[in-house]
C-alpha positions as CSV (number, residue, x, y, z in Angstrom):
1,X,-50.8,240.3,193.6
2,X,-47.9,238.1,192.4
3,X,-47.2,235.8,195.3
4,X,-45.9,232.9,193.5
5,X,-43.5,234.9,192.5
6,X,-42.4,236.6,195.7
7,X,-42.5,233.1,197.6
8,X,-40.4,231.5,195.0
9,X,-36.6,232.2,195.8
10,X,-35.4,230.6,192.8
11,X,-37.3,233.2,190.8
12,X,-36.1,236.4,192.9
13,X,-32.6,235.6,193.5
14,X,-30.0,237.3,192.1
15,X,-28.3,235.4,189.0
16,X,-24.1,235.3,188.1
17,X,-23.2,237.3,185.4
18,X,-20.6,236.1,183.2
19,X,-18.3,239.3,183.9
20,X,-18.7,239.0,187.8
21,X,-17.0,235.6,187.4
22,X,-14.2,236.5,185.1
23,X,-13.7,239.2,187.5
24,X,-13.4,236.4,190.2
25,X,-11.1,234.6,188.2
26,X,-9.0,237.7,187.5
27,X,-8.4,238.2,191.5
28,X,-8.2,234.4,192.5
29,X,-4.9,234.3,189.6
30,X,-3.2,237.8,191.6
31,X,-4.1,236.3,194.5
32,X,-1.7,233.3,193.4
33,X,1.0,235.6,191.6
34,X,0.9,237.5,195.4
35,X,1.1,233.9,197.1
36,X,4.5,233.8,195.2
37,X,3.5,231.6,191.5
38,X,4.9,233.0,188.7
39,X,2.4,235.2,185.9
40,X,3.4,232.3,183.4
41,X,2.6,229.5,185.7
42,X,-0.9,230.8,186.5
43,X,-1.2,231.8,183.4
44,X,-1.1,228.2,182.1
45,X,-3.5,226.7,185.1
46,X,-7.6,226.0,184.8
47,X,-10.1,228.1,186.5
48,X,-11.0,225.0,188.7
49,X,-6.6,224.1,189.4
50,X,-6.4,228.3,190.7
51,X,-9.2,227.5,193.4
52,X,-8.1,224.2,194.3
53,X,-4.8,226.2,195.2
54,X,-6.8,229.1,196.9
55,X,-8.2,226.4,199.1
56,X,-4.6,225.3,200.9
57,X,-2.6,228.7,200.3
58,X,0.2,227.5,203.0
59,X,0.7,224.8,200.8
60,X,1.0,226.8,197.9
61,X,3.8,229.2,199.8
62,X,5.7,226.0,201.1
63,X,6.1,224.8,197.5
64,X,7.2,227.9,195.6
65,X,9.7,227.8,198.9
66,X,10.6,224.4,197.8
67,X,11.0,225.1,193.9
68,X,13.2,228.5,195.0
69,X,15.4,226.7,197.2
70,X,16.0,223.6,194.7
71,X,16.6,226.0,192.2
72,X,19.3,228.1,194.0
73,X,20.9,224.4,194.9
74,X,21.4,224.1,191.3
């Protein structure tokens, strides 16, 4: 009977899979396009600047309010 193997959680646990996290990624970037960003802006950000967005989204909405109303001033 394998015991040490059932007891030991590190052994049993599921693992990540490389295409679960770029499938993450994928709906973390619409997630910003849907917060208002542009495609080409998220396009250009790293994996770890799109969740460090995610984390404040009001923040994210107040700025692309921000950018749209500076940009209609001008």
């Amino acid at each position: 009977m394998a015991t040490s193997t059932f007891r030991n959680k590190n052994m049993v646990r599921p693992k990540k899979t490389g295409a679960a996290k770029r499938r993450r990624c994928l709906v973390q970037r619409r997630r910003l396009v849907a917060l208002g960003l542009s495609e080409e802006e998220v396009a250009k950000l790293q994996v770890h600047e799109v969740r460090a967005m995610l984390r404040r989204p009001a923040v994210v909405v107040a700025a692309v309010a921000k950018a749209a109303a500076a940009s209609q001033e001008a």
